[in-house]
C-alpha positions as CSV (number, residue, x, y, z in Angstrom):
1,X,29.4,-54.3,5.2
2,X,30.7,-51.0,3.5
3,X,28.9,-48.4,1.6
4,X,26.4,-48.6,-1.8
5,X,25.8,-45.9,-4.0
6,X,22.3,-45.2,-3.8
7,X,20.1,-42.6,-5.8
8,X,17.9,-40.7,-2.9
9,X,15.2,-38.7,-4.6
10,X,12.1,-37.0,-3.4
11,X,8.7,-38.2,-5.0
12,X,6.3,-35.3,-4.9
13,X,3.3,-36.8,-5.3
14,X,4.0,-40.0,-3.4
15,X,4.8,-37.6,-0.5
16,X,7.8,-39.4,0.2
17,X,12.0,-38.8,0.2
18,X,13.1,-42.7,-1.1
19,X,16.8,-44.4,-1.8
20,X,17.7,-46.5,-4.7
21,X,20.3,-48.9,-4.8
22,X,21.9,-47.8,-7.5
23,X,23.2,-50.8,-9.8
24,X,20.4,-53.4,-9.0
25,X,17.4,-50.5,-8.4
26,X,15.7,-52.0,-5.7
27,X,14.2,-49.5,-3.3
28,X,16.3,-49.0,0.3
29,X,14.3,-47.2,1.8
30,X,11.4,-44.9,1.8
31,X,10.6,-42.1,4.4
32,X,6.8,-40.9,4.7
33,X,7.0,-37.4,4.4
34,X,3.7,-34.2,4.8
35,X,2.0,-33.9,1.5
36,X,3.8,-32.4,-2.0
37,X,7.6,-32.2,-0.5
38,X,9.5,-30.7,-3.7
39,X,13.3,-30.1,-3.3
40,X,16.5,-30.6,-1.0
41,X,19.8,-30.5,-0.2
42,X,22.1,-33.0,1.7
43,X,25.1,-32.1,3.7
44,X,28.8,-32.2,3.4
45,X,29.0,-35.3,4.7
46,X,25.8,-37.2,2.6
47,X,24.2,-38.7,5.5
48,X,21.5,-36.4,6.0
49,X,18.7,-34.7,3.7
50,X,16.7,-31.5,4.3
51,X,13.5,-32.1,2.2
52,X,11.0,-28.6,1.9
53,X,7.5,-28.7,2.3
54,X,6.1,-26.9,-0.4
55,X,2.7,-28.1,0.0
56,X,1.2,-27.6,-2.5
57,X,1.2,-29.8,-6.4
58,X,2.9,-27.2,-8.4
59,X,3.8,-23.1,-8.7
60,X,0.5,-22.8,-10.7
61,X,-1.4,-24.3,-7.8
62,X,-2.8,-22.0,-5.0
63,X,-2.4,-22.2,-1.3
64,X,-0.5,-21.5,1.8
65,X,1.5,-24.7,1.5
66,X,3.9,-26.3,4.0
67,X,6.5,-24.1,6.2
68,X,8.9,-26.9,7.6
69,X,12.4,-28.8,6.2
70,X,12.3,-32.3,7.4
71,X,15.7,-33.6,7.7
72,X,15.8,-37.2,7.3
73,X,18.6,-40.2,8.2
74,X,19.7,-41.3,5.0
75,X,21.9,-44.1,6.5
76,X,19.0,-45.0,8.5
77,X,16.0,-44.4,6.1
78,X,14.3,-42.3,8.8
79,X,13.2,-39.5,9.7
80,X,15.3,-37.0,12.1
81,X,13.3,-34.1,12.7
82,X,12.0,-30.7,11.5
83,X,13.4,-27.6,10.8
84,X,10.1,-24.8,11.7
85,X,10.2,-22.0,8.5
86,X,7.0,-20.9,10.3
87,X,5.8,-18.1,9.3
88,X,7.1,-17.8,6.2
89,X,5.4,-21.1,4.0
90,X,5.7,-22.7,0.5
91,X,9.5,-23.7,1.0
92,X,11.0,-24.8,-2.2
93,X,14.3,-24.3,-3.1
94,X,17.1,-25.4,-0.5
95,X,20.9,-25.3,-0.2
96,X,23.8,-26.3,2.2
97,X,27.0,-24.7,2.3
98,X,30.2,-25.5,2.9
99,X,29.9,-24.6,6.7
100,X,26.7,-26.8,7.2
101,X,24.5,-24.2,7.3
102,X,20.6,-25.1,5.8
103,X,19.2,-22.4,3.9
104,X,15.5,-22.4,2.7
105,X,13.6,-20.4,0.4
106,X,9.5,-19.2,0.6
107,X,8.2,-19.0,-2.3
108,X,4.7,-17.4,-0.9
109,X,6.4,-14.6,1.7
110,X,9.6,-14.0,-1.0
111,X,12.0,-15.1,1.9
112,X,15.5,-16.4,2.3
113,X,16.0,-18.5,6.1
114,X,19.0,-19.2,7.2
115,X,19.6,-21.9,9.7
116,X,22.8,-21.6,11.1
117,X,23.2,-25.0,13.3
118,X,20.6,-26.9,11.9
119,X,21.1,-30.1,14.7
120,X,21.4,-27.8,17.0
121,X,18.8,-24.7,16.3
122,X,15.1,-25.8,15.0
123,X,14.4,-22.0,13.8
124,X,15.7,-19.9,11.7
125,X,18.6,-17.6,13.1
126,X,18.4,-15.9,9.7
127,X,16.1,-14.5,7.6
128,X,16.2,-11.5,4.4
129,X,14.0,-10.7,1.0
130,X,14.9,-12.3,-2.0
131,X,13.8,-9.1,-3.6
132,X,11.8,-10.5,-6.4
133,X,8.2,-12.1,-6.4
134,X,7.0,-15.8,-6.6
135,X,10.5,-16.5,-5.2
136,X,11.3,-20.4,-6.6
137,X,14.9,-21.2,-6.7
138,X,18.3,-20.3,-6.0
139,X,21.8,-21.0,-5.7
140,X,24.8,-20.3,-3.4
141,X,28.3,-19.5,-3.5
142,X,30.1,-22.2,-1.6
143,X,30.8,-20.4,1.8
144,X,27.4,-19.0,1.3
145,X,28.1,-15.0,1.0
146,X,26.2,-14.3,-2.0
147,X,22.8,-16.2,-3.4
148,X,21.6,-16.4,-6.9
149,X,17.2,-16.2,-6.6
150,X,15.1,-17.0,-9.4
151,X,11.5,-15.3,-8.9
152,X,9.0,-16.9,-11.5
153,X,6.7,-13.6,-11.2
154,X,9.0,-10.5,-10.9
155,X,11.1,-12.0,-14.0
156,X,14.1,-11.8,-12.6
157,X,17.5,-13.3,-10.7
158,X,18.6,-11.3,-7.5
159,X,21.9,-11.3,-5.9
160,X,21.5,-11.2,-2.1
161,X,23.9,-11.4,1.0
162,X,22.5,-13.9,3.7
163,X,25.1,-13.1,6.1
164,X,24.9,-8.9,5.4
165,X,21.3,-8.1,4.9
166,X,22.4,-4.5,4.8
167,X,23.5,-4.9,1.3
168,X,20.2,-4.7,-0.9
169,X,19.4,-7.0,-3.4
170,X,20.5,-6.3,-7.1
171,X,18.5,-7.4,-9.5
172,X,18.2,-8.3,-13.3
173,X,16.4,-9.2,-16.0
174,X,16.0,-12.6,-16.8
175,X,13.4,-13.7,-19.2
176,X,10.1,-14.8,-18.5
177,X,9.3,-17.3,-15.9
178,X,13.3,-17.7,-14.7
179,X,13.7,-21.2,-12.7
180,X,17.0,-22.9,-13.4
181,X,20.2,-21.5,-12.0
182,X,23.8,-22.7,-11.9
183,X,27.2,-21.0,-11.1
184,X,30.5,-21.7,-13.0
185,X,33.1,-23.7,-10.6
186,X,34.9,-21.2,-9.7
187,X,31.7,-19.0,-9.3
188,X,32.1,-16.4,-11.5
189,X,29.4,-17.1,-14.2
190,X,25.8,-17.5,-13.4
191,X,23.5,-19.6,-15.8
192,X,19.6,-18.7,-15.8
193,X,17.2,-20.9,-17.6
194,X,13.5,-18.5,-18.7
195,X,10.7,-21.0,-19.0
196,X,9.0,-18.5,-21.4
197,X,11.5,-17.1,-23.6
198,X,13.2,-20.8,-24.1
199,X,16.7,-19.1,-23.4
200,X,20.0,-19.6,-21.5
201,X,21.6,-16.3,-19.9
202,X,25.2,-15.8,-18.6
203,X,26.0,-13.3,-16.1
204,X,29.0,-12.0,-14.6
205,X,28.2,-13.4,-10.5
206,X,29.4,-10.3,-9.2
207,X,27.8,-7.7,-11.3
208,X,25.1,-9.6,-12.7
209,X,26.1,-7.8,-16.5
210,X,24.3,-10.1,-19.3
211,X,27.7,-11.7,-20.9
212,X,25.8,-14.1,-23.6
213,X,23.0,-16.1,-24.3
214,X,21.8,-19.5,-26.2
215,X,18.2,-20.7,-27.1
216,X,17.3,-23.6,-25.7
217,X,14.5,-26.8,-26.4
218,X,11.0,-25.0,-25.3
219,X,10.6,-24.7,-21.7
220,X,14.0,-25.2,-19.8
221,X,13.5,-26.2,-16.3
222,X,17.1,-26.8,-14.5
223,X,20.4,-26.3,-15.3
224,X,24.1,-27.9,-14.7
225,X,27.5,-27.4,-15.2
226,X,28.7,-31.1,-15.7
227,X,32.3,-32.8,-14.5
228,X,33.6,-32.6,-18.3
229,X,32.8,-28.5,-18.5
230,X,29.1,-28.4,-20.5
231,X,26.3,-26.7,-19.5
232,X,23.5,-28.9,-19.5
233,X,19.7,-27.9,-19.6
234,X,16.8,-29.9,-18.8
235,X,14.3,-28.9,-21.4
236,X,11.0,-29.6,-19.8
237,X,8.3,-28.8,-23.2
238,X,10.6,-30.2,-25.2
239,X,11.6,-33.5,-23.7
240,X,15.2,-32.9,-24.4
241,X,18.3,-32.4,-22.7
242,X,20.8,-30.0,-24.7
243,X,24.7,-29.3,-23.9
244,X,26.2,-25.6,-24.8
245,X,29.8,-24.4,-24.3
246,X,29.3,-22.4,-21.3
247,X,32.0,-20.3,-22.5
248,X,31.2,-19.5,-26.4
249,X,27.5,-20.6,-25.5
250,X,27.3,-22.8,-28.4
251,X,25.0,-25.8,-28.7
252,X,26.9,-29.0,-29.0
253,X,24.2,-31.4,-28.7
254,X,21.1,-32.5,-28.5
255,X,19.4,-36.1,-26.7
256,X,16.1,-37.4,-26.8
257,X,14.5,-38.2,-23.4
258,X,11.1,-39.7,-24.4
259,X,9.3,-38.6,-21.2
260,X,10.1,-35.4,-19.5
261,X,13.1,-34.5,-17.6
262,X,13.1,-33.6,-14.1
263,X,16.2,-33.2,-12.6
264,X,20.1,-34.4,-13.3
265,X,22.8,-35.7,-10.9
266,X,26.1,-36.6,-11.4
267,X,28.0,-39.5,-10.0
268,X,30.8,-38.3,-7.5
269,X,33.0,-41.6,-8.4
270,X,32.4,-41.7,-12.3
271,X,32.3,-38.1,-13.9
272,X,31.7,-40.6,-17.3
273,X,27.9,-40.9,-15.9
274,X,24.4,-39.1,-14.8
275,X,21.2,-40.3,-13.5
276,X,18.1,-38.6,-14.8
277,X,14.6,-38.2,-12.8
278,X,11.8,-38.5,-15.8
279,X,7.7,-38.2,-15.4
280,X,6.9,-41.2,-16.3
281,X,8.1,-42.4,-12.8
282,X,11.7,-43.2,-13.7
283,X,15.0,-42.7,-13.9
284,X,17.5,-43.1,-16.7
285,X,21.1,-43.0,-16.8
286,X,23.5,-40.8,-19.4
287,X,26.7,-41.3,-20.7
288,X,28.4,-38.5,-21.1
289,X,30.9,-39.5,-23.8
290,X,27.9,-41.0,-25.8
291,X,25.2,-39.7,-24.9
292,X,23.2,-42.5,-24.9
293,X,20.5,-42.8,-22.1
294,X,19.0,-45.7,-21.0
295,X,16.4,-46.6,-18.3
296,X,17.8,-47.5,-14.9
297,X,14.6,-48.2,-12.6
298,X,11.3,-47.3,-11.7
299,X,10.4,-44.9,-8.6
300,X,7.4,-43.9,-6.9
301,X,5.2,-41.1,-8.6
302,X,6.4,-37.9,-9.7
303,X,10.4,-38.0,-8.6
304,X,12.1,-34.7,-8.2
305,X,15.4,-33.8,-7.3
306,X,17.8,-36.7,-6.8
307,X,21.5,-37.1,-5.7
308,X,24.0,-40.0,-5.6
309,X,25.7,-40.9,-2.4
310,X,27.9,-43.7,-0.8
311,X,25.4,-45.2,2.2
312,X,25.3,-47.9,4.6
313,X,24.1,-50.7,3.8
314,X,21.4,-51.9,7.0
């Protein structure tokens, strides 16, 4: 029956990873997942997702918290099986790269796991400090040599080697409460969002040298480089989305998003579009010519990260 483009999103506090039809918004499927799942990855080939189990409601919230990925049959709407972080626990940020290799971070133990064959191996066959504290997010290079870690209590972004863990992490400054993180295309610019300091800063990826910064809407959250070259940031506080030329670091403008963004994913098939995860259990879609956003469809509570993929229909 071919493929629909679907929005698959995690809803943290419905403790379920859910898929949208896209144009109509009706709900695909949703999978039942272990309580306050936060973000994921999917791989190359967008049929399957690696949810983390943070466990716990948010980075202010104490606890232990979950040490597992679930991956989870997104042609199938079902779950596939886990991936055990054990002992490392509060996994929260996740990537793929362009190998297939699942890569978790804890945000309790400050680790970075590495699972090499993730259908094949259930453990980690990898595993090296992130060399901050209160490790949150990250980002990789595409063939997964070098990793970009936000820490939300050591203030600042590491540069780490998975594959060398000989090669200490080098660190810099980068605001208070650093979160979002984005690369350049061609991954030689890094973009960090500070929560605290309401600030954008650009670094050279291989040196991490400060090379320019912008001031953002209060409390940035996540940042994007979008298919016609802005930098986007999700302005959490201020319930804003802003776009800066990631090269001069000017603003260029500024939209309105009445509740509060969560998270931003582009289209593969229609670089004129975005979908946005809001908090008032919703998404919206952007125009990028216009700017104009508009609701799309409701979701369960508190969606998260979100991406769109071509899926089976049943």
């Amino acid at each position: 029956m071919g493929n629909r483009w679907t929005a698959v999103l995690v809803e943290k506090f419905g403790h379920s990873f859910s898929g949208y039809d896209l144009e109509t918004g009706a709900r695909r499927f949703s999978v039942p997942l272990p309580e306050y799942p936060h973000e994921f990855a999917v791989d190359r080939a967008g049929l399957i997702g690696y949810v983390g189990h943070y466990g716990v409601q948010t980075f202010a919230h104490p606890g232990d918290g979950g040490a597992a990925v679930i991956a989870v049959d997104l042609a199938r709407g079902e779950r596939l099986g886990v991936l055990d972080c054990a002992p490392w626990h509060r996994i929260h940020g996740l990537q793929v790269d362009a190998h297939g290799r699942v890569y978790a971070l804890s945000e309790r133990d400050d680790m970075l796991l590495v699972f090499e064959a993730p259908s094949a191996r259930h453990t980690p066959d990898r595993a090296l400090p992130s060399g901050g504290v209160k490790s949150h997010l990250f980002v990789l290079s595409r063939d997964g040599r070098r990793g970009y870690v936000t820490s939300l209590m050591s203030h600042t972004v590491t540069l780490v080697h998975p594959h060398d863990a000989t090669r200490p992490p080098l660190a810099a400054h980068a605001g208070p409460r650093p979160e979002g993180c984005c690369l350049s295309p061609d991954e030689s610019m890094l973009f960090v969002a500070s929560r605290d300091a309401h600030r954008i800063t650009r670094f050279d990826a291989l040196t991490l040298a400060e090379t320019g910064t912008a001031d953002t809407g209060e409390d940035p959250t996540r940042l994007y480089w979008s298919p016609c070259n802005r930098l986007i940031a999700l302005n959490y506080g201020e319930r804003s989305l802003r776009l800066f030329d990631p090269y001069t670091m000017a603003e260029l403008a500024r939209v309105g998003t009445g509740a509060k963004p969560i998270a931003l994913a582009f289209h593969p098939a229609d670089p004129g579009r975005a979908w946005l995860t809001l908090n008032d259990n919703s998404v919206g879609v952007l125009d990028l010519c216009t700017l104009a956003l508009r609701a799309a469809f409701a979701t369960g509570a508190e969606p998260d990260g979100l991406a769109i993929l071509a899926l089976p229909q049943p």
